[in-house]
PyMOL commands that place a pseudoatom at each C-alpha (Angstrom):
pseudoatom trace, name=CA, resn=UNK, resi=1, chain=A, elem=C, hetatm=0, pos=[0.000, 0.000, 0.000]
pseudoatom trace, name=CA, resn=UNK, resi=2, chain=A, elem=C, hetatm=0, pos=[1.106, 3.374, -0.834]
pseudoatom trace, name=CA, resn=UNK, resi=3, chain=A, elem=C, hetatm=0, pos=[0.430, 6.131, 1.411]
pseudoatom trace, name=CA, resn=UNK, resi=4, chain=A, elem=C, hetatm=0, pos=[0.708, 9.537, 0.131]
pseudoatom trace, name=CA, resn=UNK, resi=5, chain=A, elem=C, hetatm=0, pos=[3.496, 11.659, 1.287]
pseudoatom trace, name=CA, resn=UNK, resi=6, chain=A, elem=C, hetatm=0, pos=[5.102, 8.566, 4.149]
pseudoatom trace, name=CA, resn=UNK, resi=7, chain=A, elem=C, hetatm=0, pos=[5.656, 5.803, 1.798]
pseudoatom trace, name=CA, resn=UNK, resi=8, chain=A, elem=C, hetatm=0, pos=[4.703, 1.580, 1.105]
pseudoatom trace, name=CA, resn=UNK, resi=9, chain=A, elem=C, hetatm=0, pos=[2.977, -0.082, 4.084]
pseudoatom trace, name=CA, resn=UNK, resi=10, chain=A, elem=C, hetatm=0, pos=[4.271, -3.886, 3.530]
pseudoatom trace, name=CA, resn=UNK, resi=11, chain=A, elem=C, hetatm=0, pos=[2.062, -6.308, 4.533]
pseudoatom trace, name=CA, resn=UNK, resi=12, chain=A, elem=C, hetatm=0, pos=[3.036, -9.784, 4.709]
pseudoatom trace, name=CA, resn=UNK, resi=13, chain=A, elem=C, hetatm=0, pos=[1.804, -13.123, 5.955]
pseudoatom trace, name=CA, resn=UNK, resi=14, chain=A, elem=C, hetatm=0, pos=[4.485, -15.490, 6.567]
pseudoatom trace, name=CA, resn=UNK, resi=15, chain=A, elem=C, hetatm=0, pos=[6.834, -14.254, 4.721]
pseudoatom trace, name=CA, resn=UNK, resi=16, chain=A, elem=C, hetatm=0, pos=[8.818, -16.785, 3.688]
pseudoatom trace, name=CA, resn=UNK, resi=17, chain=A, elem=C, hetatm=0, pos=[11.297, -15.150, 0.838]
pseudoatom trace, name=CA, resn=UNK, resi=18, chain=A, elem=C, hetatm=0, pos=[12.323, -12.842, 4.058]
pseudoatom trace, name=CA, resn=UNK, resi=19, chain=A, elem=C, hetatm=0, pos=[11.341, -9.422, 5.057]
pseudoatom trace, name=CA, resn=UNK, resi=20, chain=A, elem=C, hetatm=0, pos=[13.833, -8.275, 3.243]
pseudoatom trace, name=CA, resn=UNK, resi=21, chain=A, elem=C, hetatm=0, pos=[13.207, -9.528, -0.336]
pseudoatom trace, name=CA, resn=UNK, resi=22, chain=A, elem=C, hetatm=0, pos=[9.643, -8.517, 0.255]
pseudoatom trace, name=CA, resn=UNK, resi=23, chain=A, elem=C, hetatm=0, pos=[10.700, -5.213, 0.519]
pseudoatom trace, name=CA, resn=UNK, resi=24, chain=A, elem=C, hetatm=0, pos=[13.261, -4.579, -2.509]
pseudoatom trace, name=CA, resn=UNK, resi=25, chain=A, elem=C, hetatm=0, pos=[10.179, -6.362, -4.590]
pseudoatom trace, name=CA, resn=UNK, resi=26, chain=A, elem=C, hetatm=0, pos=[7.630, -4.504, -3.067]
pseudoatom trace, name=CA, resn=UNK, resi=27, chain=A, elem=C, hetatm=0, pos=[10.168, -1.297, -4.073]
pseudoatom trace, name=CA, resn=UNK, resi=28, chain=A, elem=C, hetatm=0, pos=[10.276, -3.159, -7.669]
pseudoatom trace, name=CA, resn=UNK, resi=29, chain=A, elem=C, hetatm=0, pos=[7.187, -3.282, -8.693]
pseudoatom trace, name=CA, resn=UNK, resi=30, chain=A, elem=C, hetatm=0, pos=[5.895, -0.147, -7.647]
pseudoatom trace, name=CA, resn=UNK, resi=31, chain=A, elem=C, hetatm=0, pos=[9.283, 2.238, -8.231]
pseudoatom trace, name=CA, resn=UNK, resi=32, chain=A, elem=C, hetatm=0, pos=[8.448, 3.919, -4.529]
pseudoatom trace, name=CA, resn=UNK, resi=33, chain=A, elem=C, hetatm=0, pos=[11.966, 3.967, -2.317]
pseudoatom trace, name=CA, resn=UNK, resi=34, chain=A, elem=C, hetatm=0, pos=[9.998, 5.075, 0.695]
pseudoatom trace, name=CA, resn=UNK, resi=35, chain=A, elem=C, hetatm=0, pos=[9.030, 2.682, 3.692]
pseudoatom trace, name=CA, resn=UNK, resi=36, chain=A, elem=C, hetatm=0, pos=[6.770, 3.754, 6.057]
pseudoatom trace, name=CA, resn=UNK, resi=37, chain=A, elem=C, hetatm=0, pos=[5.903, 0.422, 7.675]
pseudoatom trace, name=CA, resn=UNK, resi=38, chain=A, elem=C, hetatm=0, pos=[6.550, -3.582, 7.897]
pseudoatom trace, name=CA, resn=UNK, resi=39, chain=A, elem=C, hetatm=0, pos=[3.477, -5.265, 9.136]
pseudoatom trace, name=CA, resn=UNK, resi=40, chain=A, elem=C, hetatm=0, pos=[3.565, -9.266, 9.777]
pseudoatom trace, name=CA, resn=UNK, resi=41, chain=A, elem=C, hetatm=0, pos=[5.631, -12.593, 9.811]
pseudoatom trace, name=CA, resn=UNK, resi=42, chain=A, elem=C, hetatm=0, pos=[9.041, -12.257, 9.059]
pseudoatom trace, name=CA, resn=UNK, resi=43, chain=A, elem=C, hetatm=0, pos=[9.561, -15.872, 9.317]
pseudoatom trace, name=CA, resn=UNK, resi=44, chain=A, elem=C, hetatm=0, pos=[12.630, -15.674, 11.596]
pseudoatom trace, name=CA, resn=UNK, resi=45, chain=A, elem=C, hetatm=0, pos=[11.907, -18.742, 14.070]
pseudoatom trace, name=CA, resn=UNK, resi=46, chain=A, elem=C, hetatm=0, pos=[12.945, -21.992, 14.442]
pseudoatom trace, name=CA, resn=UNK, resi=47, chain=A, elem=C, hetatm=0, pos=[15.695, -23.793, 12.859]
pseudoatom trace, name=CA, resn=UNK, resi=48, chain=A, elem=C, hetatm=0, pos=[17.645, -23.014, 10.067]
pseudoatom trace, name=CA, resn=UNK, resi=49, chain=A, elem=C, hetatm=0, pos=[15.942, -19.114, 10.115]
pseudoatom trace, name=CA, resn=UNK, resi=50, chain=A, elem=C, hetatm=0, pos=[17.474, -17.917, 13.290]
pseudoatom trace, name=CA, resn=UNK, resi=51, chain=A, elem=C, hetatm=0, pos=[20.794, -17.768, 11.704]
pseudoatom trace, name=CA, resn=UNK, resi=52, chain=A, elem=C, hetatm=0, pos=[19.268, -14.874, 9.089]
pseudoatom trace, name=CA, resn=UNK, resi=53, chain=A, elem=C, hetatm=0, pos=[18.415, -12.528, 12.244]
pseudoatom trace, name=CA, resn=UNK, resi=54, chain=A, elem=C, hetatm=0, pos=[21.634, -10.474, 12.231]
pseudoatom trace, name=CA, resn=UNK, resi=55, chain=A, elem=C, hetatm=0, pos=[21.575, -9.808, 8.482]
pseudoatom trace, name=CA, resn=UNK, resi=56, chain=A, elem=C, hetatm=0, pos=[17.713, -9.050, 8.218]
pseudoatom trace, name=CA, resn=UNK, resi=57, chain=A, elem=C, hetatm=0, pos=[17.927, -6.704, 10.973]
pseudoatom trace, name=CA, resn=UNK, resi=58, chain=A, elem=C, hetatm=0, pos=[21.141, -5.131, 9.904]
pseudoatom trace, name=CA, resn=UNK, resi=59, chain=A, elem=C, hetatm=0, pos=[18.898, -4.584, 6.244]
pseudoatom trace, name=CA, resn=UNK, resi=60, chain=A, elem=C, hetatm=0, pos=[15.616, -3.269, 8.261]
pseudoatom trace, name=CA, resn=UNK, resi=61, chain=A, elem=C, hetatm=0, pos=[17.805, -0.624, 9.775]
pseudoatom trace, name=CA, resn=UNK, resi=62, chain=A, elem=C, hetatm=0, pos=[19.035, 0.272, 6.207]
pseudoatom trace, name=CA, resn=UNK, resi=63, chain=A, elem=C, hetatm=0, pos=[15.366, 0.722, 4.811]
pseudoatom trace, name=CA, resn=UNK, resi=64, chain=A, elem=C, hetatm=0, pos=[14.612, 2.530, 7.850]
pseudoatom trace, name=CA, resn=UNK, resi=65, chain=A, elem=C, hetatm=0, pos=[10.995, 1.822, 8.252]
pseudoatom trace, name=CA, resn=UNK, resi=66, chain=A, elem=C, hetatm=0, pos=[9.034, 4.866, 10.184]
pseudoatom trace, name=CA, resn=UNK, resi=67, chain=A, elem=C, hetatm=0, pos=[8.183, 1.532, 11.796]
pseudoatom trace, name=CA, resn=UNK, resi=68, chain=A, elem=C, hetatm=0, pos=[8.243, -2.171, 12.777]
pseudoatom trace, name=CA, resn=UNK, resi=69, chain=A, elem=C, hetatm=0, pos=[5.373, -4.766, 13.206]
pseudoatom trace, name=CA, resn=UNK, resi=70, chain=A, elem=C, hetatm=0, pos=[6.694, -7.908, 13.849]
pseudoatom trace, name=CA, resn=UNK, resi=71, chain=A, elem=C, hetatm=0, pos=[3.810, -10.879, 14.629]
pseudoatom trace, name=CA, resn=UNK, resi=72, chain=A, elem=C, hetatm=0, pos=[4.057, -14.437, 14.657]
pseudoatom trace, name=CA, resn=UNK, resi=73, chain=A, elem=C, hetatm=0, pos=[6.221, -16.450, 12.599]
pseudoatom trace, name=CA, resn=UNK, resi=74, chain=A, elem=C, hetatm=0, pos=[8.843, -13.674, 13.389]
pseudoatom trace, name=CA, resn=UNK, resi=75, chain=A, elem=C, hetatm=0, pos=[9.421, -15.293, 16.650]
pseudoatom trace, name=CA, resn=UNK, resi=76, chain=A, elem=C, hetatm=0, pos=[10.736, -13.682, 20.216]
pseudoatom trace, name=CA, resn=UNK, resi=77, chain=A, elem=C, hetatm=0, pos=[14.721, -13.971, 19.345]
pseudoatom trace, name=CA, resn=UNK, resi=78, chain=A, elem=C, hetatm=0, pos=[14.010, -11.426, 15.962]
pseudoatom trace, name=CA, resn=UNK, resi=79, chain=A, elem=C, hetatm=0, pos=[11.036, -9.285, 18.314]
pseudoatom trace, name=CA, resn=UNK, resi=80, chain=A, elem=C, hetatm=0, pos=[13.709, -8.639, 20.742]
pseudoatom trace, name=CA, resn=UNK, resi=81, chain=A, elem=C, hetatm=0, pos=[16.720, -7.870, 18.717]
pseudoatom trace, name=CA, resn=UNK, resi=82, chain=A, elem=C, hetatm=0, pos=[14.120, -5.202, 16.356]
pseudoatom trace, name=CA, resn=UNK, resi=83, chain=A, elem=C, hetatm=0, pos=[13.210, -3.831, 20.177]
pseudoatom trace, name=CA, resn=UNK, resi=84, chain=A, elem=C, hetatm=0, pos=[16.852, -3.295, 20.817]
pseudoatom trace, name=CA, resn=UNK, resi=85, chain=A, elem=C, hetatm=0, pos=[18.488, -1.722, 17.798]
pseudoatom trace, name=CA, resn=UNK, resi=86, chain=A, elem=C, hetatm=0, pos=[15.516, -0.131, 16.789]
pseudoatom trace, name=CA, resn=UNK, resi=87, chain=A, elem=C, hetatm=0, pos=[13.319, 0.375, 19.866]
pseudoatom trace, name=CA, resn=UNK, resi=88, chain=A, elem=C, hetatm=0, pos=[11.088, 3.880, 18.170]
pseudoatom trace, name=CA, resn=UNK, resi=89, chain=A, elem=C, hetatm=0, pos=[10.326, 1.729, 15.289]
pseudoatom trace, name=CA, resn=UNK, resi=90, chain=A, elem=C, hetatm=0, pos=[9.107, -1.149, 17.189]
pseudoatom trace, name=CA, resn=UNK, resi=91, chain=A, elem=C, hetatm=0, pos=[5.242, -1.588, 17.886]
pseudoatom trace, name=CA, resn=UNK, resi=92, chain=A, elem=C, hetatm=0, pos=[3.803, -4.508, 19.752]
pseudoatom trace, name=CA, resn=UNK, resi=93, chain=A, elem=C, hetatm=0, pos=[0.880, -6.276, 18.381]
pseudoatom trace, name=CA, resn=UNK, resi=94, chain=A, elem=C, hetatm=0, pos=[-1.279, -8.995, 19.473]
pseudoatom trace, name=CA, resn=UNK, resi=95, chain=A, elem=C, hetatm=0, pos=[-4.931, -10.169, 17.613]
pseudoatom trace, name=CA, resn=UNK, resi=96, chain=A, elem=C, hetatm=0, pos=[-7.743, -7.478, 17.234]
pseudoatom trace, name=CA, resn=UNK, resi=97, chain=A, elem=C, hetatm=0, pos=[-4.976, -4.649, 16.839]
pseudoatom trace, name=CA, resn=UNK, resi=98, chain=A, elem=C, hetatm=0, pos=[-6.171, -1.858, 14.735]
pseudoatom trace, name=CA, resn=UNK, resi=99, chain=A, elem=C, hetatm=0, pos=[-3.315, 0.852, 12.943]
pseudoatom trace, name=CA, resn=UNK, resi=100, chain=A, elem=C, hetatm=0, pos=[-4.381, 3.872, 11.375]
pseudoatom trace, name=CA, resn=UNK, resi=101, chain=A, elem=C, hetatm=0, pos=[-2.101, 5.086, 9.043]
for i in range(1, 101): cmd.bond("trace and resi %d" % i, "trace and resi %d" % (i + 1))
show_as sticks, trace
zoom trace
C-alpha cells in the first residue's frame, strides 16, 4: 500500500522469501523507495531461520521503516533484537490490533 506523502505499508503473511526480499520487490514493482511500515511474519523462528536474524535486521535498519510490526512467525529472538536496535520503530501487536495510518 502506498500512502501519500510517508511511503509503502508492507504487509506480509508469513513471509517466507524474508522481510527483506519482500521489501526490494515490493520497491520493484511499484518504483516507490519510501518505507513507512513492515506489518507481519518475518519468518525468523525456528531452525535453520534464526541464523538470518543479524543480516535481516542489519537490512531493516538500512530501509529505515518509520516503523516495525513484527507478529508471529517472526518469533521472540528477531522481536527482541528489532526492540533493541531499533526500539522507536518497534510496535507490539497482538490479535484485534487496529493501525491507522
Amino acid at each position: 500500500m502506498n500512502i501519500k506523502y510517508k511511503g509503502l505499508i508492507i504487509l506480509t503473511g508469513c513471509g517466507h522469501a524474508g522481510i527483506v526480499n519482500t521489501i526490494n520487490y515490493a520497491k520493484e514493482v511499484t518504483g516507490i523507495k519510501k518505507i513507512y511500515s513492515v506489518i507481519g511474519g518475518f519468518h525468523l523462528s525456528g531452525q535453520g531461520y534464526e541464523e538470518s536474524i543479524p543480516l535481516t535486521i542489519a537490512e531493516l535498519k538500512k530501509q529505515d521503516p518509520q516503523y516495525i510490526i513484527p507478529c508471529h512467525c517472526t518469533g521472540w529472538k528477531a522481536a527482541n533484537e528489532i526492540i533493541n536496535t531499533m526500539p522507536e520503530k518497534f510496535i507490539q501487536t497482538s490479535v484485534g490490533s487496529i493501525f491507522y495510518f
